[in-house]
N, C-alpha and C positions, 0 to 999 in steps of 0.2 A: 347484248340485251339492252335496247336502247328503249324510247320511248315510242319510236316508231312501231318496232314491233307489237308492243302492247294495244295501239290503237289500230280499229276498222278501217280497211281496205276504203279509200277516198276521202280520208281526210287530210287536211292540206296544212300546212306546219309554217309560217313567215312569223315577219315582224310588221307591224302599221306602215315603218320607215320605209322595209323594202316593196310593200306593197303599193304604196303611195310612191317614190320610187319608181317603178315599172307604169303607173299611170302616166306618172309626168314626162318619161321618157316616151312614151306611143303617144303623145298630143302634144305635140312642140309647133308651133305655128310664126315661121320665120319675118321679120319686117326686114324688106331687103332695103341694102343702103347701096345702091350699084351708083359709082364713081366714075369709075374707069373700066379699061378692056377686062378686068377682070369677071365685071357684072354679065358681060356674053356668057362666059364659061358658066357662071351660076344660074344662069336662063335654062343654059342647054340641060343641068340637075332636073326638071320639072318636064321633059320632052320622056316621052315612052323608051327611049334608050336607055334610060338612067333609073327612072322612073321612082322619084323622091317621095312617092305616095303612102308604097312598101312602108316607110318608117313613119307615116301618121302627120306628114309633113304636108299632102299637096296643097294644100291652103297657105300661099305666100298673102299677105296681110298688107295691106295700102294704110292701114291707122296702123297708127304703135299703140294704142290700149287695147289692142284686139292682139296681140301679139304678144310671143314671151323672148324669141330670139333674134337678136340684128346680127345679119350677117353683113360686117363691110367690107364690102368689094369694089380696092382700088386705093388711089390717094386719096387722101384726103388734105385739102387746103386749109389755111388759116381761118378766110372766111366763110368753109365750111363746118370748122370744129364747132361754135355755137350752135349748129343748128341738128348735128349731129348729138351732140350733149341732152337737146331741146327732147330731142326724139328717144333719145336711152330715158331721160326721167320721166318720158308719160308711159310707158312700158310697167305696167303691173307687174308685181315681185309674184314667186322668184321669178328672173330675167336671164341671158346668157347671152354671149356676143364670141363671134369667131370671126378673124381676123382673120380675110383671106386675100393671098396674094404680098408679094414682099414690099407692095406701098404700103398698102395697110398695117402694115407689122413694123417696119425701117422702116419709113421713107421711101426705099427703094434707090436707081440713081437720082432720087431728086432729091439731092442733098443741098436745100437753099432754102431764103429764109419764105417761101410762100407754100413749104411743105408742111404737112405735120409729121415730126421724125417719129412713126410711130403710133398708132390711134390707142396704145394703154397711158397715155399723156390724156384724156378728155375721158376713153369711159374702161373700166376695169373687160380684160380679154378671158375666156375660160379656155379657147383654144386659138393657136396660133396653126395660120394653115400657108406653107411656101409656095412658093416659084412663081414666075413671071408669065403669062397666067398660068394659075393651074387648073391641073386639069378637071371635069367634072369630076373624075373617080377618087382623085386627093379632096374633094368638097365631100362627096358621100363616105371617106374616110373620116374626116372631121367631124361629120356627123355623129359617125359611128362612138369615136371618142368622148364625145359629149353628152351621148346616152352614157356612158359609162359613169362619168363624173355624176349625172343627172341622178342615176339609178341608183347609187351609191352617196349621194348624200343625205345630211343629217335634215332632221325636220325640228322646229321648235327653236327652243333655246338655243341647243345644239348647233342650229344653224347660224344663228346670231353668232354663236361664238366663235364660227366656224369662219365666217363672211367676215368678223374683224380682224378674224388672226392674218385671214389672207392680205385683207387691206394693209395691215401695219410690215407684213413683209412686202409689198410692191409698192409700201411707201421709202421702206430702207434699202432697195436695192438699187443696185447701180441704171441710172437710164441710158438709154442705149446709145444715143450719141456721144456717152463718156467710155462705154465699152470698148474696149484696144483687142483686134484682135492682129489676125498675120501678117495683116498690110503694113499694122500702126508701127 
């Protein structure tokens, strides 16, 4: 004997958060940052095979204030981190960034000093997306992911305090070119 049953047949039961939420997830309006061969693959997302429309997406954005997601696709160079930073702060809040492909995320093998080891060294990542390229359907999985985060976060305060806690653990944690793993 819930609440539900009590009320009329079409009334509809949320919170603001989750409703605002589901908007901001079906209007996500990507600024691509294509670098490298990755940015093919991310072309091929917006072709009728893939078809990136479905999620509210097909409007790839050439200004970043028209825009809330950077997708970076590829390496990223030294003399291109300023201008990539340039492009994350003109991006009206909230904003979201997925790192696709293993330059964007490592390095990749360009491990030297005209690489950036990594693109969450210049702008904070919400998802990390692998392989060398990957494929559209690991991009429209990314996607996928990031409505979740999207639809599921907090609004308000909440969110402030949400978006510091994360800051102060990616500022404590280990960076990746110190990371040892099987090889080291």
């Amino acid at each position: 004997m819930g609440i539900e049953e009590k009320l009329p047949a079409g009334i509809l039961l949320t919170t603001v958060e989750q409703l605002a939420g589901y908007m901001r997830k079906s209007s996500v309006w990507p600024a691509t940052f294509g670098l490298a061969c990755c940015a093919i693959e991310m072309m091929a997302v917006g072709t009728p095979d893939y078809d990136i429309a479905r999620f509210g997406m097909e409007r790839f954005s050439a200004t970043p204030r028209q825009a809330d997601l950077m997708i970076v696709a590829g390496r990223v160079s030294q003399k291109m981190a300023p201008v990539l930073r340039q492009v994350y702060d003109q991006m009206p809040e909230p904003k979201w960034v997925i790192s696709m492909g293993v330059c964007a995320s490592s390095g990749g093998m360009f491990n030297n000093y005209a690489i950036v080891q990594g693109v969450d060294h210049i702008v904070p990542v919400d998802v990390y997306l692998p392989g060398c390229p990957p494929r559209p359907e690991m991009l429209l999985n990314a996607i996928i992911t990031l409505h979740e985060q999207i639809q599921n976060a907090p609004l308000g305060v909440n969110r402030v305090n949400a978006a510091h806690a994360a800051e102060a653990a990616g500022l404590a944690a280990t960076p990746t070119h110190d990371m040892k793993g099987l090889l080291a």
